[in-house]
NUPAVEX-989057 format. One record per residue (C-alpha): x, y, z. Coordinates in pm, whole numbers, plus 50000, padded with zeros to 5 digits. Layout:
XYZ...
This chain:
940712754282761937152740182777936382711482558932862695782577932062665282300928732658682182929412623782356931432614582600932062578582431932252576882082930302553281850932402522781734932212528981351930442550581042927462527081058926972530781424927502566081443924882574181108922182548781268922572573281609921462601881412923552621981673926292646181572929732639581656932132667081739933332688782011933162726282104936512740382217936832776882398941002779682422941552809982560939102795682900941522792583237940032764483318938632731583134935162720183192935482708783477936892738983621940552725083664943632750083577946142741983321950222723883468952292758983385955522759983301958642766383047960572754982739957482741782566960132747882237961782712882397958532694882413958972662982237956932659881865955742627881702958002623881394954932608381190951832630981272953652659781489951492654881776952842664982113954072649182416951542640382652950892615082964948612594582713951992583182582953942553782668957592565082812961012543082836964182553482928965102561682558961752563582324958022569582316955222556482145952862582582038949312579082187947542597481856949292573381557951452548681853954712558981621957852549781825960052581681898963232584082001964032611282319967282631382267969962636382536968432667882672965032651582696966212619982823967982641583138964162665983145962092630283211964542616283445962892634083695959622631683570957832657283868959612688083727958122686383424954312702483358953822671783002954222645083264952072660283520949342665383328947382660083022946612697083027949602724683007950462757982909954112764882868956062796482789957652797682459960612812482346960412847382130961602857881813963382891481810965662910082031964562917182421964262956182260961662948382033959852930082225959082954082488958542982182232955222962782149952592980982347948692979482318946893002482027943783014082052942123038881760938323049281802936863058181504933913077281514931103084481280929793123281301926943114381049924713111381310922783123581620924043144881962922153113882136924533089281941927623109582001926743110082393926723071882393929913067782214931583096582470930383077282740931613040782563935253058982527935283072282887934763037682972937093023982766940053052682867939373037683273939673000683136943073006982952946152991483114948803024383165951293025282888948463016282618948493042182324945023059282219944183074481881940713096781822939593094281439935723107381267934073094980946931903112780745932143126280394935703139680529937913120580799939563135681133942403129981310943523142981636946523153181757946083154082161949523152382263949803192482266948063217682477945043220882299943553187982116943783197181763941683180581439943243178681075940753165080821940833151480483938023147580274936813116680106936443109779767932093100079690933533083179380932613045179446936153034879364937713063579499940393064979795942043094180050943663124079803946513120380068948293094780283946963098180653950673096680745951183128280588948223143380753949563136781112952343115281135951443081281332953263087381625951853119781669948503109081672948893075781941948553093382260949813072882579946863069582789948393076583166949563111883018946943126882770943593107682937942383145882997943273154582669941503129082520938393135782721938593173382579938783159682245935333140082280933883168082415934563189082066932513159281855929213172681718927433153281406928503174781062925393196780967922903185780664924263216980535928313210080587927223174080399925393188780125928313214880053930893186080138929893163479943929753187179676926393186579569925443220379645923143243579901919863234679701920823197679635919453164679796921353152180081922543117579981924283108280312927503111680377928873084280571932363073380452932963044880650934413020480353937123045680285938073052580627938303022080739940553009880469943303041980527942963036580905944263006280844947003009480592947773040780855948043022681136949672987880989952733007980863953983002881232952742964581301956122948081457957632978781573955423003381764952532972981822951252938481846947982941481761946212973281728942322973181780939692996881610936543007881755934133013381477930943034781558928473034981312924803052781328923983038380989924823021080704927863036080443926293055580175929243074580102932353065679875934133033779808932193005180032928693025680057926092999980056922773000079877920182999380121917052999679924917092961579877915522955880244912262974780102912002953679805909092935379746910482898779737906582878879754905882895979472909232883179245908762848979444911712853079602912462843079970913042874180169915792860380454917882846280143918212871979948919342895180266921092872380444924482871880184926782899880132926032926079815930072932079841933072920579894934522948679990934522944380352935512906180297938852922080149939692948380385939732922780655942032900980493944002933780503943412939780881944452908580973948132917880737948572943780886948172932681260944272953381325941182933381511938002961181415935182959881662932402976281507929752993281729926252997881530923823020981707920843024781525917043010881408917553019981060919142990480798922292990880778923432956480575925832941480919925382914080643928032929080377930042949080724930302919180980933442902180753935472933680886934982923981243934652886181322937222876980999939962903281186938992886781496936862916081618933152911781777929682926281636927712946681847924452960681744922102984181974918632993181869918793028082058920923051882246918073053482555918923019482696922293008482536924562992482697927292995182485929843018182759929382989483004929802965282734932652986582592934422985582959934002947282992935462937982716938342959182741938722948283113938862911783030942642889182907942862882582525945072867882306946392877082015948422866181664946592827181771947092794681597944562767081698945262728781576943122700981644945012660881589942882629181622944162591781625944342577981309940572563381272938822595281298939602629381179937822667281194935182670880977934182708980918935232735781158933052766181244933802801081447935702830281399938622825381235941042821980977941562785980796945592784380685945882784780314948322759780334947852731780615944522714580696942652715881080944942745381135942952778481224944502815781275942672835381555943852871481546942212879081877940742856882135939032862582492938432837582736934692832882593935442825782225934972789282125934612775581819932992733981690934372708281483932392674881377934202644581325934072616581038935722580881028938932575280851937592540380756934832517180788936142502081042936032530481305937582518981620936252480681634939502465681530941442479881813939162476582109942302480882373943232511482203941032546782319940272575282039942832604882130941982641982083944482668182081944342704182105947012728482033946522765482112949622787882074949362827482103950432857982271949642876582521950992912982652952482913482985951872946783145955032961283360953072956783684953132914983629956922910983538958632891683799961972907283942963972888183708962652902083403961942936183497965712954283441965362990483484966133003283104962162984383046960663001683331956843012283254957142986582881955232959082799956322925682745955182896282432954812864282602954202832782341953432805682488951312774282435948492757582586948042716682481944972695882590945012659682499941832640882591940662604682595937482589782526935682553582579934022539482269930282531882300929282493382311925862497782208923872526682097921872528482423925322536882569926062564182297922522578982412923732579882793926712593282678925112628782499926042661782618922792678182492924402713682509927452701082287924842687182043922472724382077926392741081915926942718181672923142723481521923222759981566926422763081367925282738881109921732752881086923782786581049925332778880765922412761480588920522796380614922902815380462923612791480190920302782380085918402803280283916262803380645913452780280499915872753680452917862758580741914592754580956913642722380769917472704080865916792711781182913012693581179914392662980974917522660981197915202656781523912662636981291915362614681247916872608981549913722604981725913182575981494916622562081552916052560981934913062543881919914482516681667917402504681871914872510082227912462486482083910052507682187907732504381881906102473281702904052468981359900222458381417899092448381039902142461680864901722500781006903052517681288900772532681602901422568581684900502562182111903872538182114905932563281950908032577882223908812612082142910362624382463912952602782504911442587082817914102562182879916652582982829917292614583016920172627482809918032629482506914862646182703915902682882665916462679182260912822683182159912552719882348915892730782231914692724981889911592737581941913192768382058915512772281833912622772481578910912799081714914212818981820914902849981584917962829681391915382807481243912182830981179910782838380908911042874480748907762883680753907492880781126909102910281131912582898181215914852922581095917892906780920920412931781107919312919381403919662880181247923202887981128924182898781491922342867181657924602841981403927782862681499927142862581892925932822281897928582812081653931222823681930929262816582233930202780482438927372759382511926422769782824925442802482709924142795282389921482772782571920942804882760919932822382416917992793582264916392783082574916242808682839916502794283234913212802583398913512796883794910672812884064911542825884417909032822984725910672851984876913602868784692915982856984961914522820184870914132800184577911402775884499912162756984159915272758584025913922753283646910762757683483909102750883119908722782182938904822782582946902072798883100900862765283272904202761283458903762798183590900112791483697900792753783811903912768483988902152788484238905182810284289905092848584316908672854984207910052850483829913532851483713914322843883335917932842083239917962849682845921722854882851921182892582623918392900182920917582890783251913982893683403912932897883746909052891483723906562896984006903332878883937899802896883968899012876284294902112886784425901652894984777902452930184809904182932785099907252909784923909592944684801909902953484482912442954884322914452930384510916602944984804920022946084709921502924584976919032896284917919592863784741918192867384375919742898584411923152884084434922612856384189921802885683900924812905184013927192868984013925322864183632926122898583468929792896183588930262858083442928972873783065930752882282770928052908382723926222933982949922802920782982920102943383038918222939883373914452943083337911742944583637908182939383588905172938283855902512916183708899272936283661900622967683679903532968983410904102961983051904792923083080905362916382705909252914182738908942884882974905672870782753907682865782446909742842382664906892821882712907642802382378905922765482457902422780582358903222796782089903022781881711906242769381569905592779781178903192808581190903022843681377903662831881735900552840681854899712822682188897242793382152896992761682342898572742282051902482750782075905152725682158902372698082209901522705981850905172703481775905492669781934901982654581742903722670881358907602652281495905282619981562903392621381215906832630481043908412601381237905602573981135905842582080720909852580280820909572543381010907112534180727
């Protein structure tokens, strides 16, 4: 469990932390092995017996003060009593993981009889959309292949197609074998039959380690349904227009109802691979497409806002119903063509799922992507809590999850992988803040409980008895971080103290939010004022500028933070995060598929990698078994200044090995294999949540627009991004003008 705070020492109080112009929060990924620091969890058992504060429920921790009989609670300092059994546990204070460390993960005990709980194996249903092209079918084959080698043995596999009729397979018999139902085009229309009397459940879960080669034969039958078989289908006759044909809506929802009959019995969690080649125009949950051609200058209407919120709720529902009936959907979009992820992406990241969107089948990535994620731990049925002391408390909470209807800071996470992490901001219980009780520290703790599938292979001895040979086992079990943090004496302190990356979350998942609330335009101007602001704060309490003859004089205004280094990197982030995709304007030609898939990868991403996205890492290479700089500005000059013949750019999606023109041309290209950028790409692509794509270009010679773009410090902020000397200079003169009619 990684937590990284937007400072390492809080502000004192409300005034303190306001006058900062910082935000104040934390980013927490739960599911990490390791915290920031890279340090492992204290494992170990009977986390049911872990002592609980009688006033705010907080846990047992080494923050706490322990006697023979009580403890005081280190969150609220509430005196507890131990019981007999405890009392015995902390005698021998070693044996225990809560007195080792402030950072544990211990087993919990299960509901249910030892039968059930080894009837719970993984469920995997691909569901395929034939409304499309042989090229798009191909991909998806090869994305299932993939996906077939990834699955642990005893996993169970079920093939299902959309169009304007639905397919199951049966591939448990000789020959794989298709029944299909068609669907309804009435928009409020359902399945004329229950898919459980098509093929009964059972019948259609495969187990992988039998039927893999019957499963394979099945893909192989998949062709897209004919304009003709659509036409006819969708009963509009041989001479009539063909209005699609895609009924993903409808599919979805019976796939789910299908599958959920048998949540706590045959499963866990069952996921669903969605492949779409286009938007649903078919049925209940089609979506109109036509309202990405409008003409929104014309009605004065802002472009980005009107396509940036759902036009249904239909797909807001259905995952509420997923996540009932135990189903994470991962949907898979493959195409150029709109297809409203807008109205769709509620399916996914509200049932836990991920978004993935590819542009084309020639260079997609999605079978390695598919493979990866598949390959990687998750967790599952997840319940995340977050406790403060009692003179601060979480603020709002963003990422992908579930709030509980019924108790505050408590979020459901139906799936989780070691990369999803989610941001709080905090606010002051009082006015006071933590002044009055300088001895006593601000506490933070996090509470992560959720399950995890132990394949047969990882039982120990004990556990394994022979009628549960080849099963899977439920562990619950939960993981507790409890942190402690200094208070800030003065605000110079609280400046030393930022974690600039932590801050870069926090503003990416508010300025997420403001654009689909109120728009793009308004979610670039928070971001302006914010740095406006703060820049103003820092050089109030530096003393760095004086009134001459009651005005202010633009040379003393320091906006690059040149006292303090923590600060330095803010202007570029938000710079960059101006010009990055998320916050573009429409009419740049940013399509808003592609914008709804950017908010739902950075709003799970930790810091690190979200800086990656924002900011890419530019570093240059003398040889490519030798680097030269380690980090560059992402402008021409530094390339020229530079004087190195090597590029690599690290944009987290992409990664770019660039040769310059002046290049010498005996250095190989590409880079050897066994060389040392070589090995620094290949360590990259297997730390990522994502495949990224691996680009090579030889200065001169090749298309070097890809790498170009990258090149954002020359570019205008506001307008079409055409290169010009202006850029973030320009930036910097427009934050000092803004700063000086702020200060006035």
């Amino acid at each position: 469990m990684a937590v990284r705070a937007t400072v390492s020492r809080f502000p004192k109080n409300e005034d303190e932390q306001e006058s900062s112009g910082l935000p104040w929060g934390v980013t927490v990924t739960p599911f990490a092995s390791k915290d920031e620091n890279g340090l492992s969890p204290v494992y170990g058992s009977n986390g049911d017996l872990l002592p609980r504060c009688e006033d705010c429920y907080a846990y047992f921790n080494t923050y706490c003060e322990l006697d023979q009989w009580a403890w005081n609670c280190s969150l609220c300092g509430t005196l507890n009593g131990l019981t007999s059994q405890a009392i015995m546990r902390y005698s021998h204070p070693r044996s225990c993981a809560e007195t080792m460390s402030s950072f544990i993960d211990l087993e919990l005990s299960m509901e249910g009889s030892e039968e059930e709980m080894m009837q719970a194996r993984p469920v995997y249903v691909a569901a395929v959309d034939l409304s499309s092209s042989e090229e798009f079918l191909e991909l998806t084959k090869s994305a299932l292949q993939a996906a077939l080698e990834a699955l642990a043995p005893g996993s169970l596999f079920g093939l299902a197609t959309f169009s304007h009729k639905m397919g199951l397979y049966d591939v448990q018999g000789p020959i794989p074998v298709v029944k299909n139902v068609f669907i309804s085009p009435d928009t409020e229309g359902t399945l004329p039959i229950e898919l459980e009397d098509v093929m009964p459940l059972l019948q259609f879960l495969a187990p992988v380690e039998t039927c893999k080669d019957r499963i394979t034969a099945a893909l192989d039958t998949l062709r897209p349904t004919t304009s003709w078989e659509r036409t006819t289908g969708a009963g509009q006759g041989l001479e009539g227009v063909l209005m699609g044909g895609r009924g993903f809506g409808v599919a979805m929802e019976a796939l789910v109802k299908y599958i959920g009959s048998e949540y706590g019995n045959t499963f866990a969690l069952a996921r669903v691979f969605a492949f779409m080649s286009g938007p649903p125009d078919y049925g209940a949950g089609q979506l109109d497409t036509k309202r990405y051609g409008e003409q929104y200058a014309s009605k004065g209407e802002d472009a980005d806002r009107a396509l940036l919120p759902e036009q249904t709720p239909f797909y807001k529902d259905l995952a509420v119903v997923a996540v009932q009936a135990g189903v994470c959907v991962d949907v898979f979009a493959v195409t150029n063509e709109y297809t409203d992820l807008a109205s769709l992406k509620f399916l996914s990241i509200e049932s836990g799922g991920s978004l993935f969107l590819y542009s084309n089948t020639d260079d997609s990535t999605l079978p390695q992507d598919m493979y990866r994620m598949l390959s990687r731990p998750y967790a599952f049925g997840c319940i995340l809590r977050l406790r403060t002391s009692s003179e601060f408390k979480p603020g709002h909470s963003y990422g992908h999850f579930f709030p509980d209807p019924q108790y505050e800071n408590v979020q459901h996470i139906i799936c989780c992988d070691s990369f999803a992490s989610y941001a709080y901001d905090f606010d002051f219980t009082s006015a006071t803040g933590f002044s009055r009780y300088a001895s006593e520290q601000p506490v933070l703790q996090i509470a992560f409980q959720y399950t995890v599938v132990v394949p047969p292979e990882e039982l120990s001895a004990s556990r394994l008895v022979s009628s549960s040979r080849g099963k899977h086992l439920l562990e619950r079990r939960l993981r507790i971080r409890t942190l402690q943090f200094g208070t800030a004496r003065n605000m110079n302190e609280l400046y030393d103290s930022v974690d600039p990356e932590a801050v870069l979350s926090i503003l990416v998942h508010k300025v997420i939010l403001a654009s689909l609330e109120q728009g793009v335009r308004e979610g670039r101007m928070l971001l302006h004022d914010w740095l406006v602001i703060l820049t103003a704060q820092y050089n109030d309490a530096s003393k760095i500028v004086q009134f001459k003859n009651g005005g202010l004089i633009a040379s003393q205004i320091d906006v690059a933070f040149s006292q303090c280094p923590q600060l330095q990197p803010l202007p570029r982030l938000v710079f960059a995060l101006l010009r990055n995709p998320l916050l573009r304007f429409h009419e740049e030609g940013v399509h808003p598929d592609y914008r709804i898939y950017l908010q739902c990868l950075c709003s799970a991403l930790e810091p690190g990698s979200l800086h990656r996205v924002i900011y890419p890492v530019l570093m240059s290479y003398s040889t490519p078994d030798k680097q030269a700089y380690p980090r560059h500005s992402l402008s021409r000059a530094a390339l020229i200044t530079s004087g190195s013949p090597i590029f690599f750019l690290d944009a987290f999606t992409a990664l770019i090995v660039f040769y310059s023109s002046t290049a010498d041309p005996t250095l190989p290209f590409p880079p050897p294999q066994d060389c040392l950028l070589r090995s620094t790409i290949n360590k990259l692509k297997q730390e990522r949540s994502i495949t990224p794509k691996l680009i090579f270009i030889r200065g001169g010679q090749d298309d070097a627009s890809a790498f170009e773009n990258y090149l954002i410090e020359e570019q205008d902020v506001d307008g079409s991004g055409f290169t010009s000397v202006t850029g973030f200079v320009s930036f910097l003169e427009d934050v000092t003008q803004s700063v000086m009619e702020y200060m006035k």
